[in-house]
Structures are given as C-alpha cells and as structure tokens.
C-alpha positions as CSV (number, residue, x, y, z in Angstrom):
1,X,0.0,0.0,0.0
2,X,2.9,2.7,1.0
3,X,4.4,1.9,-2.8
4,X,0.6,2.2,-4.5
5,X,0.7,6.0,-2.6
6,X,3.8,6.6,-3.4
7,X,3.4,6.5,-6.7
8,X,0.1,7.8,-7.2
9,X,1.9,11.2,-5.0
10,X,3.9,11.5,-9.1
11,X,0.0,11.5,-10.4
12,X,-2.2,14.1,-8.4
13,X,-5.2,13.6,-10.1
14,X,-5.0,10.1,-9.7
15,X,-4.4,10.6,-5.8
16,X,-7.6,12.3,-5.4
17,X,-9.6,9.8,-7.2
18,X,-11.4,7.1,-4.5
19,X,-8.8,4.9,-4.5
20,X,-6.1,7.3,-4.2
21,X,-8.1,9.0,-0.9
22,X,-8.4,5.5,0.7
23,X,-4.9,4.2,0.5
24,X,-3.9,8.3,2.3
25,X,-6.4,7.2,5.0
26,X,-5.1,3.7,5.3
27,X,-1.0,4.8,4.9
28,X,-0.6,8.3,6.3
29,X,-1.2,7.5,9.9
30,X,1.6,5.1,9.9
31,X,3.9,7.6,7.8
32,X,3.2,10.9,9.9
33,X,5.3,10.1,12.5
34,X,8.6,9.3,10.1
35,X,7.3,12.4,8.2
36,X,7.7,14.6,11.7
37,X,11.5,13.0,12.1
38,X,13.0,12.7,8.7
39,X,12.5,15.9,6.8
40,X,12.6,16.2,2.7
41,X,15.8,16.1,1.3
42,X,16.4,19.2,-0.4
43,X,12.6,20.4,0.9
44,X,11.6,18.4,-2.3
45,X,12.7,14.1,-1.7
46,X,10.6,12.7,0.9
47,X,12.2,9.4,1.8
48,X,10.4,8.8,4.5
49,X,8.2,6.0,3.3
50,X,11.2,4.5,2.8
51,X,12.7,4.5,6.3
52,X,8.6,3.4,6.8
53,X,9.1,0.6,4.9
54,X,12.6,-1.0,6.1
55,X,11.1,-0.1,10.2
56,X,7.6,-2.2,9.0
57,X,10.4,-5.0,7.5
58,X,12.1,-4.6,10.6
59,X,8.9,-5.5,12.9
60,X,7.5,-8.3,10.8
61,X,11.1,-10.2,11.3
62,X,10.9,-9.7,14.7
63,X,7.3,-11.1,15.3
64,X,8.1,-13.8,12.8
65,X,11.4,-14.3,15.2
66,X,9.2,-14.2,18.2
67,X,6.6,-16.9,16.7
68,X,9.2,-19.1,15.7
69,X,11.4,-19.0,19.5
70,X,7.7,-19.9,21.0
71,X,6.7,-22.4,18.8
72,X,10.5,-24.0,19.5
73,X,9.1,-24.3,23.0
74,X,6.5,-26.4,22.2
C-alpha cells in the first residue's frame, strides 16, 4: 500500500480519485510520525516512506522471530 501511494503522490489527479483518498487514509497514519523525524531532502525528496518501509520490515522479522522461539518451546 505505502508503494501504491507513493506512486500515485507523481499523479495528483490520480491521488484524489477514490482509490487514491483510501490508501492516504489507510497509509498516512503510519507515515506521519517518520514524516515529523526525517524531513525532505532538499525540501523536495521525501524518503520517508522509505525508512517506513525498512522499520515495517524490521517489525515483521521480529514477530516472525518471536513466533518461531515460541513455537520451539512447544
């Protein structure tokens, strides 16, 4: 989902279509918080959706980690 908006950000009439206005609902809550830390490169280059995306990689390894140590246990 943060790719899809991502690249519908390079086709603004695109992003206000329906599908466009639910994936900002669904992603920008989880990318406002990066967006408040990591400012635009160059006031233009917003990476973070990018530093989103490897912390989101980073999470799901761990839980998958964390499932796999418990189900060792058993």
């Amino acid at each position: 989902m943060i790719i899809g908006y991502v690249l519908l950000s390079w086709l603004p009439n695109v992003r206000e279509s329906f599908v466009g206005q639910l994936l900002g609902k669904l992603v920008e809550p989880y990318l406002t918080p990066f967006r408040k830390i990591i400012p635009p490169i160059g006031g233009m280059l917003d990476i973070s959706p990018i530093i989103a995306l490897f912390a989101l990689q980073f999470v799901v390894l761990g839980i998958k980690e964390v499932i796999r140590y418990i189900a060792g246990m058993f």
